[in-house]
C-alpha positions as CSV (number, residue, x, y, z in Angstrom):
1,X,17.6,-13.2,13.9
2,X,14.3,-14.8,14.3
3,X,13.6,-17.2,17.1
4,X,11.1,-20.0,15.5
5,X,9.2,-22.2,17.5
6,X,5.9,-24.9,16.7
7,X,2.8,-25.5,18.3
8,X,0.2,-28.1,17.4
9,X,-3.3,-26.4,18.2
10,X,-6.5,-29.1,18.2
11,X,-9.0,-26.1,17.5
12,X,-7.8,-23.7,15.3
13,X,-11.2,-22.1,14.7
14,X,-11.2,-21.2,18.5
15,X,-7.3,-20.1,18.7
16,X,-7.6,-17.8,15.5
17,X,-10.8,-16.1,17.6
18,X,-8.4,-16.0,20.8
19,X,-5.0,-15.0,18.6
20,X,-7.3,-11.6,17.2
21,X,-8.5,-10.8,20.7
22,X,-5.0,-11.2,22.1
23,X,-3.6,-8.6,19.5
24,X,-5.7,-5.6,20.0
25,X,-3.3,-4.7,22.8
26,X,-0.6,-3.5,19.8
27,X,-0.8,-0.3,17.9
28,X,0.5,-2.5,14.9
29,X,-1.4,-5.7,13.4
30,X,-2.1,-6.9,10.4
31,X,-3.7,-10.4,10.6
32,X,-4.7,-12.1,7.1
33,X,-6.9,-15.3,6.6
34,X,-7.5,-17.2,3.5
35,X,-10.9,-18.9,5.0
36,X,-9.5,-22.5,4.3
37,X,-9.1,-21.4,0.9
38,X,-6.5,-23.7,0.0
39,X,-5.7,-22.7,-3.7
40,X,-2.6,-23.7,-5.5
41,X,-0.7,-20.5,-4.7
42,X,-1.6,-20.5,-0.9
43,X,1.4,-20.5,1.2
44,X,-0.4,-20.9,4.4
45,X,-3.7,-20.4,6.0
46,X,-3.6,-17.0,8.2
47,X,-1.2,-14.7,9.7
48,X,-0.8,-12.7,12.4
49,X,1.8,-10.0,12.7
50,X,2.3,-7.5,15.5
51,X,4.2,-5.0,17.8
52,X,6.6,-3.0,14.9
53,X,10.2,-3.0,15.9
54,X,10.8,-0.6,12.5
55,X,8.7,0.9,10.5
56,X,7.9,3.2,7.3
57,X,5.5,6.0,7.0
58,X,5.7,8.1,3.8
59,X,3.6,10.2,1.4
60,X,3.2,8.4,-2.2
61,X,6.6,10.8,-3.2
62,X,9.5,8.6,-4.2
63,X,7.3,5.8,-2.7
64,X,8.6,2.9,-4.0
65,X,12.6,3.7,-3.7
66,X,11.7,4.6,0.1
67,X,9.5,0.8,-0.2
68,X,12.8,-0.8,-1.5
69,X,15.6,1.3,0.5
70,X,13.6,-0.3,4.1
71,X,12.7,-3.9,2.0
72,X,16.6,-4.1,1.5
73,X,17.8,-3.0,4.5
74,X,15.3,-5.2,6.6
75,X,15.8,-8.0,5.2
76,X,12.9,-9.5,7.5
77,X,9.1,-9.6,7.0
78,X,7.7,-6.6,6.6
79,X,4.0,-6.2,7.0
80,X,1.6,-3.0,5.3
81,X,-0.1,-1.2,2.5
82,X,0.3,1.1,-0.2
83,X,-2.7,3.1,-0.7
84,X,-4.3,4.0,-4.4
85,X,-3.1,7.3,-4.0
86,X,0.3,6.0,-4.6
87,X,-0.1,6.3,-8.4
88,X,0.6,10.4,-7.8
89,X,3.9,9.8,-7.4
90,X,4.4,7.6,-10.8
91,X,3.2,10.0,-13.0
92,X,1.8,13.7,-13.3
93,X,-1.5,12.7,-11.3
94,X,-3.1,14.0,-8.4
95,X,-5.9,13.0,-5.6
96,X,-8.2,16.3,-5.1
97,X,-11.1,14.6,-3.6
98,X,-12.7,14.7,-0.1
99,X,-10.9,12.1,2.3
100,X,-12.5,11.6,5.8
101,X,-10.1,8.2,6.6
102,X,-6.7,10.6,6.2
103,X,-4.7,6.9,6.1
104,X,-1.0,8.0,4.9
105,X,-0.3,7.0,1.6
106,X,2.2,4.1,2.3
107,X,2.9,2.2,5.8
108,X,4.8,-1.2,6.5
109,X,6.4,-2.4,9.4
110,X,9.1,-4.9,11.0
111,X,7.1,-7.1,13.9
112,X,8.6,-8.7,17.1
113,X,5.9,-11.0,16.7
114,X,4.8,-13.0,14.0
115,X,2.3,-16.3,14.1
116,X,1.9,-18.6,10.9
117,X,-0.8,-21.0,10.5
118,X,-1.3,-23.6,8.6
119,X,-3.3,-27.0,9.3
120,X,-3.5,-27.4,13.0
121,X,0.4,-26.1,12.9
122,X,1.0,-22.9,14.6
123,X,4.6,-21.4,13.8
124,X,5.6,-18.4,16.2
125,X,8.3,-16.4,14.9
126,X,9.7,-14.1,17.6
127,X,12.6,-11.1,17.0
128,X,14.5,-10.3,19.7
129,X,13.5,-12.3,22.3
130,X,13.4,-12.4,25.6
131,X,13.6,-14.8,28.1
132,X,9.9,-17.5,28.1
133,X,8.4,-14.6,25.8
134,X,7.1,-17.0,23.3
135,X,5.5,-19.2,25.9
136,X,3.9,-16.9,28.6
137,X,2.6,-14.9,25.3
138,X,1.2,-18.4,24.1
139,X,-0.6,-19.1,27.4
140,X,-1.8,-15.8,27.4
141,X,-3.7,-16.8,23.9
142,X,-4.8,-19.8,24.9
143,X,-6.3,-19.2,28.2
144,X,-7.8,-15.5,26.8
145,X,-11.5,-14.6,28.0
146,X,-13.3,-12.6,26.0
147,X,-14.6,-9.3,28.9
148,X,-18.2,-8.9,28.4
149,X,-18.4,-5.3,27.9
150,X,-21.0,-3.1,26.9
151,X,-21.3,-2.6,23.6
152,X,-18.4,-0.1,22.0
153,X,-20.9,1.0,18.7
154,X,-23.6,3.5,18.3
155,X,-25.6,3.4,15.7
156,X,-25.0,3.5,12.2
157,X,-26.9,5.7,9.8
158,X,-25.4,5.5,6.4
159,X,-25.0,8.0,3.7
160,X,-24.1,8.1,0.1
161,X,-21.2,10.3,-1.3
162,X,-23.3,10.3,-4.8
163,X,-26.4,9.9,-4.9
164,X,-28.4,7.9,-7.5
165,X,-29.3,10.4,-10.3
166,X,-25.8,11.7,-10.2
167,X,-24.6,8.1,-10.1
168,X,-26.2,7.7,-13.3
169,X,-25.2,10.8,-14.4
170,X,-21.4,10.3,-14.3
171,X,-21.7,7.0,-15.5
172,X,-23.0,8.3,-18.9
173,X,-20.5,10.7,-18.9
174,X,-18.4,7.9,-18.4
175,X,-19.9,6.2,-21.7
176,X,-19.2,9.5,-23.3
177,X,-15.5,8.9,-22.8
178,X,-15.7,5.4,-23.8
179,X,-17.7,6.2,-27.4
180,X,-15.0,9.1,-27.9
181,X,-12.4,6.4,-27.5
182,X,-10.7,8.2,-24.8
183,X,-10.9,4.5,-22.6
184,X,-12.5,0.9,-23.3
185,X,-13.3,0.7,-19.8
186,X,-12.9,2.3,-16.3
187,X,-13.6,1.3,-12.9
188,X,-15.9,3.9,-11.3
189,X,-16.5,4.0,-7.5
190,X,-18.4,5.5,-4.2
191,X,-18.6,5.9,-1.0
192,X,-21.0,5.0,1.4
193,X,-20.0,6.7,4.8
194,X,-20.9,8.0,8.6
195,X,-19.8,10.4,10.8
196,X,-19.9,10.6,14.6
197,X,-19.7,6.5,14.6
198,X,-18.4,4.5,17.3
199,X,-17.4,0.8,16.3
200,X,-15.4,-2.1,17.8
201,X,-13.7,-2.6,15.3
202,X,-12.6,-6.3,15.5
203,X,-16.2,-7.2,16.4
204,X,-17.1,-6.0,12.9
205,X,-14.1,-7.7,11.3
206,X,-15.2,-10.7,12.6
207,X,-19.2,-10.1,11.4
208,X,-17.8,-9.4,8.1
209,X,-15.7,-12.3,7.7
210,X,-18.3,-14.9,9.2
211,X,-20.9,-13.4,6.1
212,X,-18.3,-13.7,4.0
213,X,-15.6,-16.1,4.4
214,X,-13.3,-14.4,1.2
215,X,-9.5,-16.0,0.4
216,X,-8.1,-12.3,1.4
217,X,-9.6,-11.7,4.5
218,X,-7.7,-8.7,6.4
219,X,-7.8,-6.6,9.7
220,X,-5.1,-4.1,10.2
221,X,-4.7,-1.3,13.0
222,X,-2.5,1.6,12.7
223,X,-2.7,3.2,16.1
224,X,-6.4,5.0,15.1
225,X,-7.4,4.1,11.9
226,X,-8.6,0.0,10.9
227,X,-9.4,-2.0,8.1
228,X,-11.6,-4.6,8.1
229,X,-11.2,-6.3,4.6
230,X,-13.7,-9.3,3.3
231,X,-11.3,-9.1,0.0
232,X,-11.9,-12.0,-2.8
233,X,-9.0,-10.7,-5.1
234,X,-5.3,-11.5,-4.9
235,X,-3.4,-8.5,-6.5
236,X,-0.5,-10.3,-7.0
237,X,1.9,-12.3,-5.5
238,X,6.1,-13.4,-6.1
239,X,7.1,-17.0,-5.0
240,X,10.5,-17.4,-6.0
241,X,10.6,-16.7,-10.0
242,X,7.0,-16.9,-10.2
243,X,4.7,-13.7,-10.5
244,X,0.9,-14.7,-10.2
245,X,-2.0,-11.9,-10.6
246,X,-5.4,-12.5,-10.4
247,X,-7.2,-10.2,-11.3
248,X,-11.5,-10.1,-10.7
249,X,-14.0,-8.7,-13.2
250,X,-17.9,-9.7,-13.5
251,X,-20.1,-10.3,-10.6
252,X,-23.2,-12.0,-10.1
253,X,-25.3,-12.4,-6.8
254,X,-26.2,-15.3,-5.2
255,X,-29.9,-17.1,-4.1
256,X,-30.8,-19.1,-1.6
257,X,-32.5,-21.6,-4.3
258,X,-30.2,-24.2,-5.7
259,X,-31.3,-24.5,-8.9
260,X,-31.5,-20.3,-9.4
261,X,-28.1,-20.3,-7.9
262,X,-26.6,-22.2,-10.2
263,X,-28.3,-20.9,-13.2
264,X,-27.0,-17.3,-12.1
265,X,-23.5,-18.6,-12.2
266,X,-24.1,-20.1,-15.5
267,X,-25.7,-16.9,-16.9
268,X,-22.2,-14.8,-15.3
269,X,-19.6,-17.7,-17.5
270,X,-21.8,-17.2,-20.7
271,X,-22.2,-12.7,-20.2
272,X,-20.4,-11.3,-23.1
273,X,-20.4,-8.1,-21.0
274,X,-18.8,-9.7,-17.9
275,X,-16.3,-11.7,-20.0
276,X,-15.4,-8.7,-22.0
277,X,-14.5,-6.5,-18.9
278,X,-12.1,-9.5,-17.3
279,X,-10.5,-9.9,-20.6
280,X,-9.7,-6.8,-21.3
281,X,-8.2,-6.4,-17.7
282,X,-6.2,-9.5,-18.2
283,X,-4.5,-8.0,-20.9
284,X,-4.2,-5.3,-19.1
285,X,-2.2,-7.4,-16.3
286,X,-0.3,-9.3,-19.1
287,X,1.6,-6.0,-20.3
288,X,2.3,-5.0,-16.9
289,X,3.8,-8.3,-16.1
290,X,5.7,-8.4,-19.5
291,X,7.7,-5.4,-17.9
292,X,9.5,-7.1,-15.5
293,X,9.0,-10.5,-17.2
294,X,11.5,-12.9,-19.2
295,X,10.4,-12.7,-22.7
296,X,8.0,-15.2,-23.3
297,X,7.4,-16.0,-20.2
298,X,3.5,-14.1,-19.6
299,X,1.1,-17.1,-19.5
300,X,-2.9,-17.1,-18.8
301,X,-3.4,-19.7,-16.7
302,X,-7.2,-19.1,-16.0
303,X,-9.5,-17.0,-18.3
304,X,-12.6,-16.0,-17.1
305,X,-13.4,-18.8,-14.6
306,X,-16.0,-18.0,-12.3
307,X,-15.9,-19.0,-8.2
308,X,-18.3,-19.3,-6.5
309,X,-18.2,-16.7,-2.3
310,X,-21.2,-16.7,0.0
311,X,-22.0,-13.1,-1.3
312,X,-21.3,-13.5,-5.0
313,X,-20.7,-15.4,-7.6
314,X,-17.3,-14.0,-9.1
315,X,-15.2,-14.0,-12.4
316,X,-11.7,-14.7,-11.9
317,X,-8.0,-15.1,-14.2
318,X,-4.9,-16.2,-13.2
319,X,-1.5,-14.7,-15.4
320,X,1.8,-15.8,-14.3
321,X,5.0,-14.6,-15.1
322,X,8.9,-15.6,-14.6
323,X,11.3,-12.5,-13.5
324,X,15.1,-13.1,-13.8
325,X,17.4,-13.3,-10.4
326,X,18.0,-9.1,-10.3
327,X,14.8,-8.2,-10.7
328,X,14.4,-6.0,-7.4
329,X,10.9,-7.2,-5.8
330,X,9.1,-3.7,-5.4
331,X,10.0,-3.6,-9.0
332,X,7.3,-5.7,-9.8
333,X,4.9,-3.6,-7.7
334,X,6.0,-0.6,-9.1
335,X,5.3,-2.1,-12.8
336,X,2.3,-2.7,-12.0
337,X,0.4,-0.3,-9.4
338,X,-2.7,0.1,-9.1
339,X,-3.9,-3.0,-10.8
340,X,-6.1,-3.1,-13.3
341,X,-8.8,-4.3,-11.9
342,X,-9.4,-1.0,-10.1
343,X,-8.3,1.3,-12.7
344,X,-9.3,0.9,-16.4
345,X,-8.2,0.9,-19.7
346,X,-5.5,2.5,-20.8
347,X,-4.7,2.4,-17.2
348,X,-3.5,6.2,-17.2
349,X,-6.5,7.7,-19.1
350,X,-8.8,5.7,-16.7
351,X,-6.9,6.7,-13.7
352,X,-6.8,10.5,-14.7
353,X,-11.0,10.0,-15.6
354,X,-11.5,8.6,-12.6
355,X,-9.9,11.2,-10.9
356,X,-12.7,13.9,-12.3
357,X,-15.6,11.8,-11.6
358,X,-15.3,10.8,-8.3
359,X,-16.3,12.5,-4.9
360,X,-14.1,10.7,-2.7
361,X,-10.1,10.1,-2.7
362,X,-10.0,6.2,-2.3
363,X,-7.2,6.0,-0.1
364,X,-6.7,2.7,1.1
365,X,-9.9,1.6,-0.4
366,X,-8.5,-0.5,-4.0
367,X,-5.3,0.1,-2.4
368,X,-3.2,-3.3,-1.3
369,X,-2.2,-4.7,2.0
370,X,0.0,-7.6,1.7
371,X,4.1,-8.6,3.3
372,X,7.5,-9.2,2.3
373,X,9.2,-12.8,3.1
374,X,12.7,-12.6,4.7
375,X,13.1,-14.3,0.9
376,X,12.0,-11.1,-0.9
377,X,8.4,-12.6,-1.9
378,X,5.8,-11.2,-1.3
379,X,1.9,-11.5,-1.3
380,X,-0.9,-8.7,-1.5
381,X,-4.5,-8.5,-1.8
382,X,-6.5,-5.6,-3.5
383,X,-8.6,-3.5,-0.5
384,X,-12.2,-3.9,-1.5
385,X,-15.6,-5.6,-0.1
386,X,-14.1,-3.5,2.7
387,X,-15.1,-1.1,6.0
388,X,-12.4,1.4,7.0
389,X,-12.5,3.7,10.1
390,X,-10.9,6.4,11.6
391,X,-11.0,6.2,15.6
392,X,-10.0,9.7,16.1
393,X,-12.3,10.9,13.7
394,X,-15.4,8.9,14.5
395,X,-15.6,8.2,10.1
396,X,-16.9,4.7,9.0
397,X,-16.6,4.5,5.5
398,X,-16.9,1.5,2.4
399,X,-16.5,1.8,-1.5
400,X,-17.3,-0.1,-4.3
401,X,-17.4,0.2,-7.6
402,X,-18.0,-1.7,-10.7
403,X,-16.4,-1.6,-14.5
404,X,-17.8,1.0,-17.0
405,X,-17.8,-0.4,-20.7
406,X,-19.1,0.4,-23.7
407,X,-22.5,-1.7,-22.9
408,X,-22.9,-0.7,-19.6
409,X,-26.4,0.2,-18.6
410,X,-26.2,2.7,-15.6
411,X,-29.3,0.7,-13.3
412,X,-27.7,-2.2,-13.8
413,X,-23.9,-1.0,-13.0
414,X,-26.3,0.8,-9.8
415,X,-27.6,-2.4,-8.8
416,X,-23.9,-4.3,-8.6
417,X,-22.7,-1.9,-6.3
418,X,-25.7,-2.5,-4.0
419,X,-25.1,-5.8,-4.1
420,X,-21.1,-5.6,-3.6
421,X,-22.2,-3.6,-0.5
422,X,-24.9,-5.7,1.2
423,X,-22.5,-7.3,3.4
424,X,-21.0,-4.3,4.8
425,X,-23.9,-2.4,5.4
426,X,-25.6,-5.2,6.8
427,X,-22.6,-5.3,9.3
428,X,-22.7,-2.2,10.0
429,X,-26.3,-1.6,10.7
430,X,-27.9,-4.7,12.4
């Protein structure tokens, strides 16, 4: 039983600041932050959950039944991340690749401590707790002094898992699938990494988030390993009855120059390419919905509309779905991991193409951290635009990746992952 409590705060820009700093004492935190992003399926501003009371922490066999078995038997939030290497245990795949991160393949946990904010409301929600807990832990937050403290990082020289002629060199081979009609499209990806690298890693969280401001912003520590997430994309989320997915394809940068600004965002809504890549992924998302979905009930709510983030311009849908009362929750995760977005089409050709071409195992990267509701809803964000690190190991490392079609040119599939990685190597190096 959960002991709930309210807290008006005047400065919530300053509390969130003091809230983070005040939860790097725990070995478990996830803390999410939509960036006053308040779309029509946000269910609150930011959260904040710490201190696990239970926990999970499996390899991607049997996954999801173990996901369900501690969902069901919680019955509480429950806070984590399944990582892309999931997929091995759904069908006959595997995940050969180098892996400097070594994050285990699925992880969630129960907190004692849980803060919800929305507005200036703060909503503390507190299990098992002891006597003036909730408010010596709230002056605590409040009255928290940042230690000056000489600087935790080193720095950073970055490297690249593929260079750029073999880059372009996989990316034809890519094609090659594609004009065979093996795939219409795959989501192809690299690393960009350093070893020996000492970072504080909430500094750089908050460095990310300030250059980027995203609707899925995400820190989470696992004892020695961190994410620090400036995700855009909403992977997919269960209110009630109601499945929402929203899945990104096509990117365009931004200028500093109105006018050029807006006339890149206009060239991203008219690109046959761009709209071609998110519409194929939509349908994608539509027949993974339709598996758990009444009949009928698959909608596309959004088609190719295009938002506007202080990095990028972005293409984004929305496709809803309604799921009967039995449908078990992870079922809908299970239907439909790893989105689309990150994979391809056919999903399982892409996936297993993928595989080959790649140097690194993703891991975590275009995996999904997200949380289960007391309720059994859910929300969870796809892991990319994002740094992870290994404390242990001293390993920095960020993805991206773009989507491979049939008119894909490598130099300029070259130049969007440059641009998807500006802001964390700018992060990371200045």
């Amino acid at each position: 039983m959960r002991h709930i409590t309210t807290r008006h705060i005047p400065d919530i820009t300053d509390f969130k600041q003091k809230l983070l700093h005040w939860s790097q004492q725990f070995d478990e935190v996830v803390w999410m932050d939509s960036n006053q992003y308040n779309t029509l399926y946000s269910s609150f501003d930011a959260i904040l959950a710490v201190d696990g009371f239970t926990s999970i922490q499996t390899d991607y066999l049997d996954a999801f039944n173990k996901l369900q078995e501690y969902q069901e038997s919680t019955k509480d939030w429950i806070f984590g991340y399944l990582t892309y290497d999931v997929k091995n245990g759904m069908e006959r795949l595997k995940s050969d690749n180098f892996d400097g991160l070594d994050f285990s393949d699925v992880f969630f946990f129960q907190p004692k401590k849980i803060f919800i904010i929305k507005g200036n409301q703060l909503e503390i929600q507190y299990l098992n707790m002891v006597d003036d807990e909730v408010e010596s832990d709230f002056k605590a937050i409040c009255e928290f002094k940042k230690q000056e403290t000489v600087s935790e990082s080193s720095p950073i020289k970055i490297k690249l898992r593929i260079h750029k002629e073999a880059y372009f060199e996989k990316v034809n081979n890519m094609l090659a699938h594609i004009h065979r009609g093996d795939i219409y499209e795959a989501n192809f990806c690299q690393e960009f990494y350093a070893e020996n690298a000492k970072i504080n890693p909430l500094e750089t969280y908050l460095k990310l988030n300030s250059v980027s401001k995203p609707p899925f912003a995400t820190f989470l520590k696992q004892y020695d390993k961190f994410l620090m997430s400036a995700s855009p994309e909403r992977y997919i989320k269960k209110e009630n009855k109601t499945i929402i997915s929203q899945p990104i394809k096509g990117t365009a940068k931004r200028s500093e120059h109105v006018l050029e600004d807006e006339q890149l965002k206009q060239n991203l809504e008219h690109n046959e390419k761009e709209r071609a890549e998110n519409i194929m992924i939509v349908d994608l998302v539509r027949n993974d919905l339709s598996k758990t979905a009444i009949k009928g009930s698959v909608t596309v709510e959004e088609l190719c509309k295009v938002y506007t983030f202080p990095q990028v311009h972005q293409m984004i849908s929305t496709v809803t779905s309604k799921i009967s009362e039995d449908t078990k929750p992870v079922d809908v995760l299970k239907t439909t991991f790893p989105m689309g977005s990150m994979t391809g089409a056919p999903k399982l050709s892409a996936i297993k193409i993928i595989e080959d071409l790649e140097a690194t195992k993703r891991g975590l990267y275009s995996g999904t951290v997200g949380y289960f509701t007391p309720e059994g809803d859910f929300d969870f964000n796809v892991v990319i635009r994002s740094i992870l690190y290994n404390q242990s190991k001293k390993y920095v490392s960020y993805s991206v990746g773009g989507a491979i079609t049939s008119k894909s040119n490598p130099a300029s599939e070259y130049e969007e992952c440059l641009v998807k990685a500006k802001a964390m190597r700018d992060v990371l190096e200045r």
